[in-house]
Every structure is written in C-alpha cells, then in structure tokens.
C-alpha positions in Angstrom: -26.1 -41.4 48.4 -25.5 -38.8 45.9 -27.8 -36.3 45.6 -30.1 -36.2 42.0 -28.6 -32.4 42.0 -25.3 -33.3 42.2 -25.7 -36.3 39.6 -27.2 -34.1 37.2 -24.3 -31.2 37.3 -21.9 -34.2 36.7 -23.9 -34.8 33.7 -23.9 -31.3 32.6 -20.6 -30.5 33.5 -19.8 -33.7 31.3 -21.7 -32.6 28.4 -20.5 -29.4 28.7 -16.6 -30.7 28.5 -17.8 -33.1 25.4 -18.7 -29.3 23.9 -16.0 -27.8 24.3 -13.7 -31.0 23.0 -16.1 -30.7 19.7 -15.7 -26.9 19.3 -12.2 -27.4 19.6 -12.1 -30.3 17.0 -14.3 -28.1 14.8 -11.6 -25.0 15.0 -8.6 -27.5 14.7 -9.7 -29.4 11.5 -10.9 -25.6 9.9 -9.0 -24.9 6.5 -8.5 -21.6 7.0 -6.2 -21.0 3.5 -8.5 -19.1 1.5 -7.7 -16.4 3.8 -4.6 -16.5 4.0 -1.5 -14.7 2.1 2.0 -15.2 2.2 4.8 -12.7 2.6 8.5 -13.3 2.7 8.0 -17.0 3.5 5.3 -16.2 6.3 1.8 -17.1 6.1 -0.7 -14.8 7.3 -4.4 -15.3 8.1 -7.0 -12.0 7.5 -8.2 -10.9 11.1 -11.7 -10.2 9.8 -11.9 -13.4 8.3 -10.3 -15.1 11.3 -13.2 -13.4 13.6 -16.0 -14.3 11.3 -15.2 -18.1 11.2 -14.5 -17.9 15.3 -17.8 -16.3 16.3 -19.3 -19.1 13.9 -18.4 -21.8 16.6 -18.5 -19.2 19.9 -20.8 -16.4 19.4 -20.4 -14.9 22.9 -16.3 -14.5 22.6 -15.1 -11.6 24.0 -11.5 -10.1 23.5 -9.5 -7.2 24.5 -6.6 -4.6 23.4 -4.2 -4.8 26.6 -3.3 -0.8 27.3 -1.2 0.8 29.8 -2.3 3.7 32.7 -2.4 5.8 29.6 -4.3 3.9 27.7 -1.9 3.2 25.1 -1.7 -0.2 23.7 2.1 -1.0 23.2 5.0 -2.0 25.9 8.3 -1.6 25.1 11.0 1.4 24.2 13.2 2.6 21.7 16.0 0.1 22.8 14.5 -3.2 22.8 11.1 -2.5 20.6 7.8 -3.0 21.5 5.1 -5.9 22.3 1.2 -5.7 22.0 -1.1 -8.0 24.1 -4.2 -9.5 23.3 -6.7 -11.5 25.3 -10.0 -13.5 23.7 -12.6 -15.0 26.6 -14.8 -17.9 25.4 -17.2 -18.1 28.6 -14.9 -18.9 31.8 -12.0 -20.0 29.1 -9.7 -17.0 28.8 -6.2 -17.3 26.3 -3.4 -14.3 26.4 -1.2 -13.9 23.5 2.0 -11.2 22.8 3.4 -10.3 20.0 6.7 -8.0 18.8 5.7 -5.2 16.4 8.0 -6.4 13.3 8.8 -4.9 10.1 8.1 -6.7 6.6 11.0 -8.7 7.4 9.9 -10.0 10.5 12.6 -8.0 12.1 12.4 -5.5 15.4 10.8 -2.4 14.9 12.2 0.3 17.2 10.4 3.5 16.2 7.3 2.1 14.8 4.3 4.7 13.8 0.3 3.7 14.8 0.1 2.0 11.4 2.7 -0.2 12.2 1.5 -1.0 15.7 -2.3 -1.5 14.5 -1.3 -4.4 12.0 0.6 -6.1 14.9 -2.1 -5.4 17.5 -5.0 -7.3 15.0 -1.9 -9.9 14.1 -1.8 -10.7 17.6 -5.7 -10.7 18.1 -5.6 -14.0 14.8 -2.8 -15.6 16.9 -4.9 -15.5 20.2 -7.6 -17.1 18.2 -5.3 -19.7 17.3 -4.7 -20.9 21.0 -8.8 -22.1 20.7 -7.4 -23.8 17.5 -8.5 -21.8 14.8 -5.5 -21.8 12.4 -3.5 -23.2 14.7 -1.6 -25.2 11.9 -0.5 -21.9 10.6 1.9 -21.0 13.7 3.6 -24.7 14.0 7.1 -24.8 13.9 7.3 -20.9 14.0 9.0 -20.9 17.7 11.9 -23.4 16.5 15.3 -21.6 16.4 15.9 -19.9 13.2 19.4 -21.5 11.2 21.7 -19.0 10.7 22.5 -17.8 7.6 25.2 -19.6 5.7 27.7 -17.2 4.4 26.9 -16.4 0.5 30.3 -17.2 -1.8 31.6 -14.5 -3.5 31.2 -15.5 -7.5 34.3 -14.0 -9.2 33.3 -12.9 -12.8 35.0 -15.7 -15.0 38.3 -14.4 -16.9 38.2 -13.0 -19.9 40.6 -15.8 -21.3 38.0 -18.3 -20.5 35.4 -16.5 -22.1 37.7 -16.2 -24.9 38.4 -19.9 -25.1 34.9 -21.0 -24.4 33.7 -18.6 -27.5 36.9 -19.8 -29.8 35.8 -23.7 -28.6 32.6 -23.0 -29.8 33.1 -21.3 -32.8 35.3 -24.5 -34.1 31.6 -26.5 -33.2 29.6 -24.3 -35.5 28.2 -21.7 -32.9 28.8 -18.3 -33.1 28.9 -15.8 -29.7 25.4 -15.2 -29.6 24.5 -19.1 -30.2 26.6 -19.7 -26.6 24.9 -17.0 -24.9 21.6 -18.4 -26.2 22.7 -21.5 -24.8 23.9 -20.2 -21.4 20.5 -18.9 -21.0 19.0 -22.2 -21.5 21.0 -23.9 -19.5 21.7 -22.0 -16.4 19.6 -18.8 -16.7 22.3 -16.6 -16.5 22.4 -13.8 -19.3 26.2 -13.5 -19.9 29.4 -15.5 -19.6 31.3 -13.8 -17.0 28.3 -14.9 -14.9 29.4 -18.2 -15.6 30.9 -20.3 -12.2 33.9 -22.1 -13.0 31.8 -25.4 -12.9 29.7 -24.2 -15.2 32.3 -23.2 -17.7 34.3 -26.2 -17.5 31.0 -28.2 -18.2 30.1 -26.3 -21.0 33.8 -26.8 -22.4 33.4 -30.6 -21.9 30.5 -30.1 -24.1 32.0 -28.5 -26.8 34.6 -30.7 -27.0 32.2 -33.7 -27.3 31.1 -32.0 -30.1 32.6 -32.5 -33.8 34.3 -30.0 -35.8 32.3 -27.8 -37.9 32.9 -28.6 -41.7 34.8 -25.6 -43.8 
C-alpha cells in the first residue's frame, strides 16, 4: 500500500503542476500593448513594465546579468559583435535567454558603448520573461528567415518631350501647367512630372484624351 505521505505529495505535487499551468495561462493571455512601442517595424515591450506585471503572478522571481571573470557583462569581439545573457528563476524553474547588441536597425553592433549594451542587456531581461509567457506573442515569427530585399528599380525622370506633350494635351482640355501638377498630386502624390513613371504618364494621357476639347 502506498503510504498516506506519499499520496499526499502526489496531491501536492499535482496541485502544484495545476499552478504553474494557470500562471502560465495568466502570463500567455496578458495584453501587454500599452507598453509597448514600435520602432522600424519592431515591437518593443518596457522592461519596467514587463517586471512589474511578472512579479504580479511570481513574486519570488529571481534573475541575473551573466558577466565574465571580469565581471563584465558582454561576450563577443570587434569582428563578430557581441551577445548579452540573461537568466530569470521562478522557484526550481530557471529560463536562459541571449541576445546580439543591435543598432536601431536591428543590425550588428561591433564597437558598441555601455549605453548601447545596457538597452540590449534589459532587452534581453523582457525576452527571458517572455519564455514564462509574458509577451510571448510579441517575439512570434521573429526567428523566421528574413526575405531578401528585392532590388529597388531605377525610376528614370520622364523626358522632357513627354512632359511637354502631356502639358500641350492638357492645355487643349482646358487645364493649364499648374491644374496638371495639381492633379498629379492628387492622384499619385508625387509633386512634379518628371516624377511621373511611364505608366503613370501614359494613364494620365489616356485621360486627357477622353476628355473634350476646350471651347475657344
């Protein structure tokens, strides 16, 4: 027979997982937007904010700065940049989390000053809290390959005989130069002609034409 001991530390220690599965639920389902801000596309989520709702649902969390035998808390070199480390400890529950020090453009910083390595450090800290789901949303889809760029086409500045037609086209329609401009504007928020594309100019021509004949 079981012993009542035993019985009652598989109740606790099934209680206790039923805790942690709602703590986690509570973190999880956490809108967390009002302190967030956005940045070249990129969503971030205020540390101090991010700590306050976290110690809401865990108190007792721990976490701590990795630093190395000199007690500085950055790895890396000038070559290949530099990663910060973070770990939070929720009882005998402890998460790890890294993090690059970027610039503004989420790039690799390779001779970044304390400032710089601060903002990642307490970046990294958020993320680590996102591993006991707070904000976790935030991060989705962030480790998926980035597209590469598509090549931008050079525009070539329409030619001056199109502008020239275009405006003589118009003028036959009743619009002076500054009436097509106006229109341009409108249309395809664009402040002068030679900005037009070559679509564009042919649909404005079609335009005109469709257009009757001003009346002398």
């Amino acid at each position: 027979m079981q012993k009542i001991d035993d019985k009652l530390a598989d109740y606790f220690k099934g209680y206790e997982v039923e805790e942690k599965m709602d703590k986690l639920e509570k973190l999880l389902s956490l809108d967390v937007s009002a302190y967030t801000s956005k940045k070249n596309n990129l969503t971030y989520l205020s540390w101090a904010n991010a700590w306050k709702e976290f110690i809401k649902v865990y108190p007792n969390a721990k976490y701590e700065i990795k630093k190395d035998e000199n007690n500085q808390c950055w790895f890396g070199n000038s070559e290949v940049g530099y990663m910060v480390y973070t770990t939070v400890t929720v009882g005998e529950l402890t998460h790890e989390m890294w993090l690059p020090v970027i610039d503004f453009r989420n790039k690799t910083m390779l001779k970044p000053t304390t400032f710089d390595i601060n903002k990642s450090v307490m970046r990294c800290l958020t993320k680590n809290l996102a591993m006991f789901g707070l904000g976790l949303y935030i991060y989705a889809g962030e480790d998926l390959p980035e597209a590469p760029e598509e090549p931008k086409a050079e525009v070539k500045p329409l030619a001056q005989s199109k502008i020239k037609a275009l405006y003589t086209l118009a003028s036959k329609k009743g619009y002076d130069n500054e009436g097509v401009k106006k229109i341009i504007k409108s249309k395809y928020k664009i402040d002068s002609t030679k900005e037009l594309t070559l679509e564009q100019f042919t649909i404005m021509i079609k335009g005109f034409e469709g257009m009757k004949d001003k009346e002398e």
